[in-house]
ZADO-1210 file (C-alpha; in nm, 4 decimals, padded with zeros to 6 digits):
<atoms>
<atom x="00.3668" y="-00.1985" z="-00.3499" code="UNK" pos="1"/>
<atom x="00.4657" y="-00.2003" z="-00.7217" code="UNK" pos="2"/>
<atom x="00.3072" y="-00.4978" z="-00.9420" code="UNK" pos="3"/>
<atom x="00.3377" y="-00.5343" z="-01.3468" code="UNK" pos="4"/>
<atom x="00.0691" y="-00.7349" z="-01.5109" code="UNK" pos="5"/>
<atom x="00.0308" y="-00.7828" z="-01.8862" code="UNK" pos="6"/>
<atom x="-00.3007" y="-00.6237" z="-02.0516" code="UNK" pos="7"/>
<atom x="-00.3279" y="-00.6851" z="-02.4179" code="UNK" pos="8"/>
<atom x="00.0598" y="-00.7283" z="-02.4111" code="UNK" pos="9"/>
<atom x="00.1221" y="-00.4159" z="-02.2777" code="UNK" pos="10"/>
<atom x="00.2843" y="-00.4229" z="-01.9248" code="UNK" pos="11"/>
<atom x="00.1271" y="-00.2251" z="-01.6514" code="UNK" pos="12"/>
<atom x="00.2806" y="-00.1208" z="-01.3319" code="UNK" pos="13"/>
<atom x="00.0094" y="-00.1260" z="-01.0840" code="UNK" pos="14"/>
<atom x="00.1251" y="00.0993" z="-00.7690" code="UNK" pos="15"/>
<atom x="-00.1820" y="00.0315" z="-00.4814" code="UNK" pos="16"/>
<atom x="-00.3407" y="-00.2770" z="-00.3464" code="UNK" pos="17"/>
<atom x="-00.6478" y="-00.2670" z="-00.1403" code="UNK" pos="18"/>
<atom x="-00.7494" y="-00.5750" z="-00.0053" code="UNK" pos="19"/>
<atom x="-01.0670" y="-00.6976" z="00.1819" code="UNK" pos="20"/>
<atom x="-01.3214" y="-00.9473" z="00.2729" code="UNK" pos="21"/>
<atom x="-01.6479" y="-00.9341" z="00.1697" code="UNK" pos="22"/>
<atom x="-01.9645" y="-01.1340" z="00.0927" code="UNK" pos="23"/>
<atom x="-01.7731" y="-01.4611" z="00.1675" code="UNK" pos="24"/>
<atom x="-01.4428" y="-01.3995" z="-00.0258" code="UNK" pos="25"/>
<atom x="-01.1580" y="-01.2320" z="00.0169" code="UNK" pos="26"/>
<atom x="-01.1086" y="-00.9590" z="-00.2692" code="UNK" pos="27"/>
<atom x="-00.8022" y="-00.7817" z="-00.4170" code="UNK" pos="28"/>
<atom x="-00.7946" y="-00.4488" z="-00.6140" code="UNK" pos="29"/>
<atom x="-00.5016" y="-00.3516" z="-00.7998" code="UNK" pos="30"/>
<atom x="-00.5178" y="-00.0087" z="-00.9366" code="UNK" pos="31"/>
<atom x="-00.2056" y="00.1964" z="-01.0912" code="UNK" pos="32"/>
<atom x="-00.2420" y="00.5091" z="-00.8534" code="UNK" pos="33"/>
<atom x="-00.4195" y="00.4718" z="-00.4905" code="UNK" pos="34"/>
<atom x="-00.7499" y="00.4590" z="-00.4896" code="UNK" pos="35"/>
<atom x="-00.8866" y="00.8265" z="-00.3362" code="UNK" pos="36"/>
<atom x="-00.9613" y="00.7530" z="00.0508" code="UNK" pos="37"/>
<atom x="-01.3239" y="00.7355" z="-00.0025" code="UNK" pos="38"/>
<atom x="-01.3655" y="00.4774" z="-00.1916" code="UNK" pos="39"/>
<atom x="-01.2545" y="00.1580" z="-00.0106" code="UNK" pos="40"/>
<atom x="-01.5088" y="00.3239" z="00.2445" code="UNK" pos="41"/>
<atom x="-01.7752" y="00.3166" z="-00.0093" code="UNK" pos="42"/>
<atom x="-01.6566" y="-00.0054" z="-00.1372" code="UNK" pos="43"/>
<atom x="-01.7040" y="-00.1327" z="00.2595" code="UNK" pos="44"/>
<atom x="-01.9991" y="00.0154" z="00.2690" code="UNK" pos="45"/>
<atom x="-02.1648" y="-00.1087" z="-00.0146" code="UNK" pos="46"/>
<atom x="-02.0130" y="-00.4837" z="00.0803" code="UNK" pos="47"/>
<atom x="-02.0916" y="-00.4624" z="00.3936" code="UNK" pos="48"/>
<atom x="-02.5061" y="-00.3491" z="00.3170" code="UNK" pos="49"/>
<atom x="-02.5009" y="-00.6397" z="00.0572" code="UNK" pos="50"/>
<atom x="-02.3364" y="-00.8930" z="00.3170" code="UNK" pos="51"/>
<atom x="-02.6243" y="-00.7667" z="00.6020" code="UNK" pos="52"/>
<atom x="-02.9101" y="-00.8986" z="00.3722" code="UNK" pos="53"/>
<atom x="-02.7385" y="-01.1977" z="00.1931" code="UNK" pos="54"/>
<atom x="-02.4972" y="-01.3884" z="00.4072" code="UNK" pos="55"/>
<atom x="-02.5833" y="-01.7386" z="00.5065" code="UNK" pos="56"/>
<atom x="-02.2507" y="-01.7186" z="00.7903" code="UNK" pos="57"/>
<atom x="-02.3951" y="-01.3528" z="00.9611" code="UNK" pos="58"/>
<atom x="-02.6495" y="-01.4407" z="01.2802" code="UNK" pos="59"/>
<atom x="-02.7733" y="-01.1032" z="01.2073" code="UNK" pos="60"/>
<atom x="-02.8607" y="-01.0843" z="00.7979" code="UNK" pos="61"/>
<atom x="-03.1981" y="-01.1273" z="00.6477" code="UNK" pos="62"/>
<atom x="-03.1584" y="-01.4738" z="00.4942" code="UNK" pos="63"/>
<atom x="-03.0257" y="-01.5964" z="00.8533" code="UNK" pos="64"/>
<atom x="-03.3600" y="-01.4360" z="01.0160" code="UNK" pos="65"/>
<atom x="-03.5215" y="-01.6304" z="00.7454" code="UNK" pos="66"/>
<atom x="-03.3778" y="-01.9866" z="00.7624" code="UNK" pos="67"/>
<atom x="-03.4510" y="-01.9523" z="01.1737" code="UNK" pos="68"/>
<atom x="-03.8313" y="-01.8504" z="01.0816" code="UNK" pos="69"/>
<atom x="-04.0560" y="-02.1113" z="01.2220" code="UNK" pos="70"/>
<atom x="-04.3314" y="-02.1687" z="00.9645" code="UNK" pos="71"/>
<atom x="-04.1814" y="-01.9313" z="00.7224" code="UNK" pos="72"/>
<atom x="-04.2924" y="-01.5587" z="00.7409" code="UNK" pos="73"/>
<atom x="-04.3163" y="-01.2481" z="00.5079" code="UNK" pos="74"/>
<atom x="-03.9622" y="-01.0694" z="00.4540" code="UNK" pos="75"/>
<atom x="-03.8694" y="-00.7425" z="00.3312" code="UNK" pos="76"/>
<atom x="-03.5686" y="-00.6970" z="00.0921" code="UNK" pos="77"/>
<atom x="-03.4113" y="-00.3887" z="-00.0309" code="UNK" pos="78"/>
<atom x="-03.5954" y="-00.2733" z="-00.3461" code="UNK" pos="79"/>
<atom x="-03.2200" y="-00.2635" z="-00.4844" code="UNK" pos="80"/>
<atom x="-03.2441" y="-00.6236" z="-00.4888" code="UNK" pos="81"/>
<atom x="-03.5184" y="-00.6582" z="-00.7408" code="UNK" pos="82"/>
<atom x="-03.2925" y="-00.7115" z="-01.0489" code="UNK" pos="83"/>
<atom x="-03.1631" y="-00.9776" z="-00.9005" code="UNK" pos="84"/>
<atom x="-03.4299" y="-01.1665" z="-00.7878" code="UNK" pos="85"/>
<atom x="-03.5444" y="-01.1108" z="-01.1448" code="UNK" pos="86"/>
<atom x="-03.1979" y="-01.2686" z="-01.2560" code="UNK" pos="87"/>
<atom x="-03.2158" y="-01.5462" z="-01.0532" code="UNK" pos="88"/>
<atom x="-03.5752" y="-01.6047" z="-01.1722" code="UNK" pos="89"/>
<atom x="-03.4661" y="-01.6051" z="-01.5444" code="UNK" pos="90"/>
<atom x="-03.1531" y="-01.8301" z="-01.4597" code="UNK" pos="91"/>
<atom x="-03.3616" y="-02.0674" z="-01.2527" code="UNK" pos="92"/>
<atom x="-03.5990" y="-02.1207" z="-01.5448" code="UNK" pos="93"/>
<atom x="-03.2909" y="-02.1555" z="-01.8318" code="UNK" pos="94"/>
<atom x="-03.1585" y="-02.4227" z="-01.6529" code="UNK" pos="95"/>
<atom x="-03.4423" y="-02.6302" z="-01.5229" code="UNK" pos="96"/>
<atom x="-03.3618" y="-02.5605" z="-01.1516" code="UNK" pos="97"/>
<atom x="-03.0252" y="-02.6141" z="-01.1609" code="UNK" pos="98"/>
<atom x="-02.9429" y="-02.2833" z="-01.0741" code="UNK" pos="99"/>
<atom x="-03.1047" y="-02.2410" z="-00.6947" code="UNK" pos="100"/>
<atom x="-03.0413" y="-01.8871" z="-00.4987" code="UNK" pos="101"/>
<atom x="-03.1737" y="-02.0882" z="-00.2366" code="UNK" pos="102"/>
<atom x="-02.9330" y="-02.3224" z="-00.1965" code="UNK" pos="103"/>
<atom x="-02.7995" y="-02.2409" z="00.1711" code="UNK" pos="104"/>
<atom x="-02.9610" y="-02.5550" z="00.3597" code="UNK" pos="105"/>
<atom x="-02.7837" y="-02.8212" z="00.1147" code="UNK" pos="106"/>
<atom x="-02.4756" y="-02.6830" z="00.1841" code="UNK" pos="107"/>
<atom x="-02.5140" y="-02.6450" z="00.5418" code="UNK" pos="108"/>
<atom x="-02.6410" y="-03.0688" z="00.5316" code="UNK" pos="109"/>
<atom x="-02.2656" y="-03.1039" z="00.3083" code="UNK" pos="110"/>
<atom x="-02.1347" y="-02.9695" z="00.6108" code="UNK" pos="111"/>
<atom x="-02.0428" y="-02.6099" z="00.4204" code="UNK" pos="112"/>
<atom x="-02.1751" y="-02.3811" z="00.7173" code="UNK" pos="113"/>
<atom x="-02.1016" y="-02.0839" z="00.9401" code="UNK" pos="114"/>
<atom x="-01.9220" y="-02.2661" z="01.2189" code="UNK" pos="115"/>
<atom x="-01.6719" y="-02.4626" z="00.9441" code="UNK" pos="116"/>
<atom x="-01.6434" y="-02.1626" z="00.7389" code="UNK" pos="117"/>
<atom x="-01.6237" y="-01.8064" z="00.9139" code="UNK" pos="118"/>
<atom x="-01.6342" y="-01.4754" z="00.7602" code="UNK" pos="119"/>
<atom x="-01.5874" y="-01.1453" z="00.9642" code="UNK" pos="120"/>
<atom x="-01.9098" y="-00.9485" z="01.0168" code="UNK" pos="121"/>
<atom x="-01.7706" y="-00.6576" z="00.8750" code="UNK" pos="122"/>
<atom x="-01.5745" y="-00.5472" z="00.5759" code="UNK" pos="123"/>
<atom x="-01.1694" y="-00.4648" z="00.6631" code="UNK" pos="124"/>
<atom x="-00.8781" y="-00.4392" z="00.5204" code="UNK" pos="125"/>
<atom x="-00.6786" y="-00.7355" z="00.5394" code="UNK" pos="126"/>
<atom x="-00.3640" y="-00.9636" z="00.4217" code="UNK" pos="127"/>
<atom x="-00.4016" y="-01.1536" z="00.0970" code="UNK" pos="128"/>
<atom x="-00.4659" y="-01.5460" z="00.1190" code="UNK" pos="129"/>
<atom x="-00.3141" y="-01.7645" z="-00.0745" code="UNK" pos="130"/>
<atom x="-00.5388" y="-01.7184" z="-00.3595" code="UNK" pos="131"/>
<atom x="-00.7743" y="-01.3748" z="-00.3454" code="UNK" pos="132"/>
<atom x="-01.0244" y="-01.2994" z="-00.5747" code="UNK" pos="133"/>
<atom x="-00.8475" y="-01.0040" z="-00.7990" code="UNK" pos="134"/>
<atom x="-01.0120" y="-00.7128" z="-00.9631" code="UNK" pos="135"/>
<atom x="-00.8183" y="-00.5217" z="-01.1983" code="UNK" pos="136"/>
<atom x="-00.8844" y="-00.1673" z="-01.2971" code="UNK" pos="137"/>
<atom x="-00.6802" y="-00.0645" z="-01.5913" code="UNK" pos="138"/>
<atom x="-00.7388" y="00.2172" z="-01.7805" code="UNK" pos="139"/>
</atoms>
């Protein structure tokens, strides 16, 4: 597959596209040469780890566990996770609660849940959607 693209008005003819879905969106990564064979697997990999602990539409990921606990419970996440939980901490203070990681049940009462929006459990290669989230890695 041969795409150009304009970067800083210079054209670039991108050569590979690997596609995928992951953490609830369906990704696109256009690089000028293929990407070496291990790194889709590592980009699966690390998708796939994020998606086990953070997806709202998995039966099987921590926040799922969570949302089915009875009377709450004490939950272990990856100590990867930390800056982010420190993000969201700062972003839920600068904006007064606006900003809520834990947002999952008021979508699910909107009607935004698993069984009107599936996602594969795992991460695959797959054909582009009408509109893909696109990376771009130019040198």
């Amino acid at each position: 597959m041969s795409a150009h693209v304009q970067t800083d008005g210079q054209p670039v003819n991108l050569e590979a596209t690997f596609r995928f879905q992951a953490i609830g969106a369906d990704w696109e990564i256009d690089t000028e040469q293929r990407l070496p064979e291990k790194v889709p697997r590592r980009i699966c990999s690390v998708t796939e780890d994020f998606d086990h602990v953070w997806s709202r539409f998995r039966a099987d990921s921590l926040v799922t566990r969570i949302a089915h606990a009875e009377g709450g419970g004490r939950f272990e996440f990856p100590a990867r996770d930390l800056a982010l939980f420190e993000l969201y901490e700062r972003l839920v203070a600068a904006s007064d609660g606006v900003v809520d990681p834990l947002i999952g049940r008021d979508l699910e009462l909107l009607g935004y849940d698993a069984p009107v929006f599936p996602r594969p459990r795992h991460c695959r290669a797959r054909e582009p959607l009408s509109r893909p989230l696109t990376l771009r890695h130019l040198p």
